[in-house]
N, C-alpha and C positions, 0 to 999 in steps of 0.2 A: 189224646189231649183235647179232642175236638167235643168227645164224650163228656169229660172232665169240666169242659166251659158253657155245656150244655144244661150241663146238670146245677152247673151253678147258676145260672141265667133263668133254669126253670124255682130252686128256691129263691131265687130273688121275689120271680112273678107271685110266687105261694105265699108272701111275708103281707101279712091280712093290714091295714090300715092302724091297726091297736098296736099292734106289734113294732112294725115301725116306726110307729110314735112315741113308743118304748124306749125301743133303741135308740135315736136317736136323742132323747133324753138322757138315759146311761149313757153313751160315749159324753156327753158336753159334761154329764159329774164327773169322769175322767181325766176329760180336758183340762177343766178346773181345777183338778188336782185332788181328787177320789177321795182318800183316805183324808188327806188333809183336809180339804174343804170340806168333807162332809163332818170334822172334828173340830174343826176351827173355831174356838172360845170366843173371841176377841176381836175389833177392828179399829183401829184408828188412822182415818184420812185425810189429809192434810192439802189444801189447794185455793181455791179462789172459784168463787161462785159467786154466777151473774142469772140477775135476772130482768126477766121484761114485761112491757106494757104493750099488747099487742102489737109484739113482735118484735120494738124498739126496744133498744136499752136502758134499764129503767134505774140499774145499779151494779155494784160492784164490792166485793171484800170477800178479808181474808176469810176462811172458814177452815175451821176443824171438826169431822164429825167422828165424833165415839161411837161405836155400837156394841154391846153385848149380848148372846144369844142366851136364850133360857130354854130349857126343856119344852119341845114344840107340845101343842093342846090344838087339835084340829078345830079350823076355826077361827083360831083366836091369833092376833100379833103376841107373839112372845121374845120379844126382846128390848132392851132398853136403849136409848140415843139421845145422845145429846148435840148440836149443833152450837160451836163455839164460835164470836163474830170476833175476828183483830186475831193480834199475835196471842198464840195459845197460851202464854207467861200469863197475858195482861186481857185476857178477855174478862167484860163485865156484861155483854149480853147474848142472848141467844134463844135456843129453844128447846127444849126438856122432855121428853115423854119418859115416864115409866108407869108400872105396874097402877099407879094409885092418881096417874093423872097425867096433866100436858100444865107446859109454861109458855108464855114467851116471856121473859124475863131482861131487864139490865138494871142499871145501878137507882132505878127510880123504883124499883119492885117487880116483882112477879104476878103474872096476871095471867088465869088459868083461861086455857083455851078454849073458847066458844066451840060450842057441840059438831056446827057444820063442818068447819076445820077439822077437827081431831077425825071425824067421820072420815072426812077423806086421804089425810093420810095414813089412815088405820085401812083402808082399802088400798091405797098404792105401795104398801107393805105387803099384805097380804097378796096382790098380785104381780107380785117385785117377779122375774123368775129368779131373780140369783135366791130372794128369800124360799119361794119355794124348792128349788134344788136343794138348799139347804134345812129346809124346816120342815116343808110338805108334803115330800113324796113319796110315805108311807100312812097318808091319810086316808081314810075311807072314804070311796066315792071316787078319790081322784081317777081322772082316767086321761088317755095320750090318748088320738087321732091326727097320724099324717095326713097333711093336704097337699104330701109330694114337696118334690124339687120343685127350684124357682129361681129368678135371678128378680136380685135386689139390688140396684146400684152398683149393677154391672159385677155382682158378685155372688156365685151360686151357690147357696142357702135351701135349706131343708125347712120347709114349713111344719107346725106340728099345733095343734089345739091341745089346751091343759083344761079339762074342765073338774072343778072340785065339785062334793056332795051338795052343795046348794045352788049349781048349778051356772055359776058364773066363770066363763071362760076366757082365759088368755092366748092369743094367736102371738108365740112367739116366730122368730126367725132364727136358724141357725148355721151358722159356716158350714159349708159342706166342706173345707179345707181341716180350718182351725176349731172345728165342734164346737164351737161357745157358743151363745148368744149373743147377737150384734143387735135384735131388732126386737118388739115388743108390741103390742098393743090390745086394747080393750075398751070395749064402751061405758059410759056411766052416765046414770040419768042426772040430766040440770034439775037443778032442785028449783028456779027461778021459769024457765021457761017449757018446764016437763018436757025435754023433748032428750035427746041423746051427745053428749059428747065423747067424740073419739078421743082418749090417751096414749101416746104413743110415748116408747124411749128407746133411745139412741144408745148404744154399750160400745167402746170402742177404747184402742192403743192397751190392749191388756199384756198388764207387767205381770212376771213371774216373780214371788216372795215366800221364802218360806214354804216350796212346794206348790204353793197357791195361786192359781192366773186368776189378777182382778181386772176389769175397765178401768183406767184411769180418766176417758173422757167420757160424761155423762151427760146425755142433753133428752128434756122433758119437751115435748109438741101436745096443746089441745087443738083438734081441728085443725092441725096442718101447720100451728104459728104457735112458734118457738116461747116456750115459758120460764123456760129455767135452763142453768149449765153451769156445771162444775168442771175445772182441770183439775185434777191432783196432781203434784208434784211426788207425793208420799204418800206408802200404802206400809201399815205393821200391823199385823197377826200375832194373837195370844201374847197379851203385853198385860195379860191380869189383871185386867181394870179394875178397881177398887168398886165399893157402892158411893164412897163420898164422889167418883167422876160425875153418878146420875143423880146427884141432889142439887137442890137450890143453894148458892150462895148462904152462908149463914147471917142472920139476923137481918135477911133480905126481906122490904115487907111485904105484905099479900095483900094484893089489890083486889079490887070485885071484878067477878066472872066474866070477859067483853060478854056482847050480847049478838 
């Protein structure tokens, strides 16, 4: 037996840093619900999302966001979302991205999203990890790098770097219990004061649906001070979103481009 715990202790030491940043990758697709999640067509979540003004609370409402995935293109966000503001019956504004462009829209028109916006949440998609678990990690280039165990908030978590072929990496965190993701971050340059801002997020109270474990509480940190958060109350999988859910309002009118 003593052999037996020897030997296993010795390939633990032999598991190279790539590798188990590997694995520990594959087990949180797992966690998540393997099969399922990595098939998962469809998303609609349903909650209330606040947001703030350096730190304070700056607002509050209902929100429903739709997602749907498209066949991943390394690189590129392939999916569509929509973010609906009030009861999901009676929404008249929100925010739009798909294939051909971004809105923020409500019942005075639609007005397509100025470049810096869209940039960066075409970057905090792209380094989502639940997007990548699901969209990215058969891309070229990508690579895991363990940075070891760790305790996070008094909860011990598997560190792992995600770096894709252009070179930009995400330092996630992972349950060493419950394999998921609870933790997240990545730097990104200020376009205002060329210098670096840390993004962090928060993944946390993950419900099982349909095979699938999601986060149902989500909270965004620039620099340590809180910018965004969502509860969900509700999470539904593969609900066949139509393409009219990612369109504009009909005869809604188009305003000129903010600036």
């Amino acid at each position: 037996m003593l052999g037996a715990l020897a030997a296993g202790c010795a390939a633990q030491s032999a598991e190279t840093r790539q590798a188990r940043g590997k694995r520990v990758v594959d087990e949180a697709v797992e966690a998540l619900g393997g099969h399922a999640f990595l098939h998962m067509d469809d998303r609609v979540e349903t909650g209330r999302s606040y947001s703030f003004d350096n730190g304070k609370l700056a607002g509050t409402i209902l929100t429903t966001v739709y997602t749907r995935y498209l066949p991943p293109v390394p690189g590129k966000v392939e999916q569509l979302e929509k973010d609906a503001f009030g009861k999901p019956d009676e929404s008249t504004s929100g925010l739009l991205y798909t294939m051909d462009g971004a809105w923020d829209y409500t019942f005075h028109g639609a007005r397509p999203m100025e470049d810096q916006r869209l940039a960066e949440h075409n970057e905090n998609v792209l380094r989502n990890i639940l997007y990548i678990l699901r969209q990215r990690l058969n891309e070229p280039g990508m690579s895991f790098y363990s940075q070891g165990a760790d305790l996070w908030e008094n909860r011990a978590v598997e560190v792992v770097d995600i770096t894709d072929a252009d070179n930009n990496t995400v330092t996630v965190y992972f349950s060493k219990n419950d394999k998921v993701p609870v933790r997240q971050t990545f730097r990104r340059r200020n376009p205002v004061y060329n210098d670096f801002d840390t993004e962090a997020t928060l993944l946390a109270n993950y419900h099982r649906s349909e095979g699938i474990q999601w986060p149902t509480d989500i909270r965004r940190d620039r620099n340590g001070v809180k910018v965004y958060e969502m509860y969900t109350d509700s999470v539904e999988f593969n609900k066949n979103l139509k393409d009219s859910v990612f369109a504009l309002p009909p005869k809604l009118k188009v305003l000129p481009k903010a600036k």
